[in-house]
Every structure is written in C-alpha cells, then in structure tokens.
C-alpha positions as CSV (number, residue, x, y, z in Angstrom):
1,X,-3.1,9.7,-17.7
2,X,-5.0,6.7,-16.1
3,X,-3.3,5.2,-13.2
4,X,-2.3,1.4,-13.7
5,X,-3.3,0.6,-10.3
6,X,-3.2,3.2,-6.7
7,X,-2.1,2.3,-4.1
8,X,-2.9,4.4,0.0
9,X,-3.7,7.3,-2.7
10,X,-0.4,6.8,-4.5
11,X,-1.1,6.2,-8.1
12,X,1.1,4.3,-10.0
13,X,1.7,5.1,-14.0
14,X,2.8,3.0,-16.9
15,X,4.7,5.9,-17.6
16,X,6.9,6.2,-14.4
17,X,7.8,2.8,-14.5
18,X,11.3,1.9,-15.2
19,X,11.5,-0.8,-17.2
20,X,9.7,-2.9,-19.6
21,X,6.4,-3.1,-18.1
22,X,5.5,-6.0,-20.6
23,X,7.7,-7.9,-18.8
24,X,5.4,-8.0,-16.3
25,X,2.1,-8.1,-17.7
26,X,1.5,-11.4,-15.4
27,X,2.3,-9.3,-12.3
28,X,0.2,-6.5,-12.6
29,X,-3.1,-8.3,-12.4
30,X,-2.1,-9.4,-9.5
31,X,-0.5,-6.2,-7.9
32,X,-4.2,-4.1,-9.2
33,X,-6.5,-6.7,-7.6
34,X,-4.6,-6.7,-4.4
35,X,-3.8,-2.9,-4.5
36,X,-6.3,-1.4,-1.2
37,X,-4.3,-4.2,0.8
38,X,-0.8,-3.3,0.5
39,X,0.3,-1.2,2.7
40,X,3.6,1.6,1.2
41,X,6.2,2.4,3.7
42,X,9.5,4.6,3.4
43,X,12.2,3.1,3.3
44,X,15.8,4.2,2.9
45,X,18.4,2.3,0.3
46,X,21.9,1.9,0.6
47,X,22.4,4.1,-2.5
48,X,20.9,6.4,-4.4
49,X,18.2,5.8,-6.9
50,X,19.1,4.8,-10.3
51,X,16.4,6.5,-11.8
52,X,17.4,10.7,-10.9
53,X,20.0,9.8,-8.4
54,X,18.9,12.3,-6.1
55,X,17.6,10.2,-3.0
56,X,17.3,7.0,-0.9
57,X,14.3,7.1,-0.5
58,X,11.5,5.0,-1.6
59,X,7.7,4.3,-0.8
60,X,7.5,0.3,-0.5
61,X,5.2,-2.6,-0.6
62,X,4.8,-6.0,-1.3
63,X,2.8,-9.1,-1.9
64,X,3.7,-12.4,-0.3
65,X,2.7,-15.2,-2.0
66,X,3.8,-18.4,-3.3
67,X,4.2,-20.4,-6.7
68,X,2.8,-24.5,-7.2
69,X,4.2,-26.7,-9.4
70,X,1.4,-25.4,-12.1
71,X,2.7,-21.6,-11.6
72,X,-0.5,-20.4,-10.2
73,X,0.0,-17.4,-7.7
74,X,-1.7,-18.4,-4.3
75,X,-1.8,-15.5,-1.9
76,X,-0.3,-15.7,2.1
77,X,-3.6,-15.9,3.3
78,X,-4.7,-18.5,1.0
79,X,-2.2,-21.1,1.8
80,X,-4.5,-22.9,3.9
81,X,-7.0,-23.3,2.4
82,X,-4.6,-24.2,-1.2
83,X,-3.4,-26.7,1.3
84,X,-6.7,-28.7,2.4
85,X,-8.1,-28.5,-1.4
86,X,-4.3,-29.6,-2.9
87,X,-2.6,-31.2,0.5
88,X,0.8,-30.8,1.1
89,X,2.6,-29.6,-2.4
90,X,5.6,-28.3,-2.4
91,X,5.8,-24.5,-3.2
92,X,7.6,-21.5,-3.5
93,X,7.9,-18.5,-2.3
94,X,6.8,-15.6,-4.3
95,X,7.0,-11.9,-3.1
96,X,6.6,-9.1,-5.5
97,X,8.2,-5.7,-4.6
98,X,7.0,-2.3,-5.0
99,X,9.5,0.5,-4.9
100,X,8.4,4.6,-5.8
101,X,11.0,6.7,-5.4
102,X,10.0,10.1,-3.2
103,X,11.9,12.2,-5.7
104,X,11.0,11.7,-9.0
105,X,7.8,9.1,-8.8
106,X,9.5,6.9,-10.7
107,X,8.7,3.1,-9.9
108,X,9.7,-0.6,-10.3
109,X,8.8,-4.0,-9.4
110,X,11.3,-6.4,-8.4
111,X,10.3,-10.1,-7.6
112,X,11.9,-12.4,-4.8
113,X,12.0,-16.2,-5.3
C-alpha cells in the first residue's frame, strides 16, 4: 500500500480512512503538499473513538487557512501577501483537521468554518 500523504513519519492510507475519501478529493491536495509542515500531536477526546472504541487518543494536526469569495484556499502565511495583490476581501476561515487514532490507525479529516 502507497501512503496518500505522511506526515512526522506517520503515513496516512486511503484505506484507514473513515469515511468517503471522495468527499474530500479537494482537501487532500492540499493536506499532501503541506504534509512536512504540519506538525501531529496527541491529544485526548472526551470519548472514545468511533472507529474501535478502544481509546481517546488521537495524533492531531491541522492546516489554517482561509476561503475568498472565489473559494480558493489561501494558506495563514499567505494572507499577506493575498491581501496587498487582492486588498482587503472579506474571508473565511478555513482549518482542516487531522485526527489518527493511536489504537487502530484509523483516520479522518474534519473541516472548521
């Protein structure tokens, strides 16, 4: 099996991932050409993973971004740059979560607007 994307020498499979990855086929171009500058941490959840229900815990990451008007994906540290080419748009923000559970190796992305 080919990793999707790895990320801090934890590969990520189409495979493990919990849901429809075709519903994110526009995330994961973005997630694979960002992937040496996310950094995973552990974190614990309130409840147990869906996925084998057998821990809290979870290797985490994101990337912080933001949406235009256009629905273009501009990264944090492109915002000011976006800003002198396209001034003062209004935008919003965009994270996309990584979560990898320790137990089974499942995974998921889950998207904050």
């Amino acid at each position: 099996m080919k990793p999707l994307f790895v990320i801090q020498d934890e590969m990520f499979y189409k495979e493990d991932f919990l849901d429809d990855i075709t519903e994110y086929d526009d995330i994961i171009p973005i997630i694979q050409e960002r992937a040496k500058l996310i950094k995973l941490d552990i974190i614990e959840c309130t409840d147990l993973n869906d996925c084998c229900n057998k821990t809290k815990s979870n290797l985490y990451g994101e990337i912080v971004g933001y949406i235009d008007e256009e629905e273009n994906f501009i990264f944090q540290e492109e915002i000011e740059e976006y800003r002198k080419q396209y001034g003062e748009k209004f935008l919003n923000l965009y994270v996309i979560r990584i979560y990898k559970c320790l137990s089974c190796k499942k995974w998921i992305i889950d998207i904050m607007e």
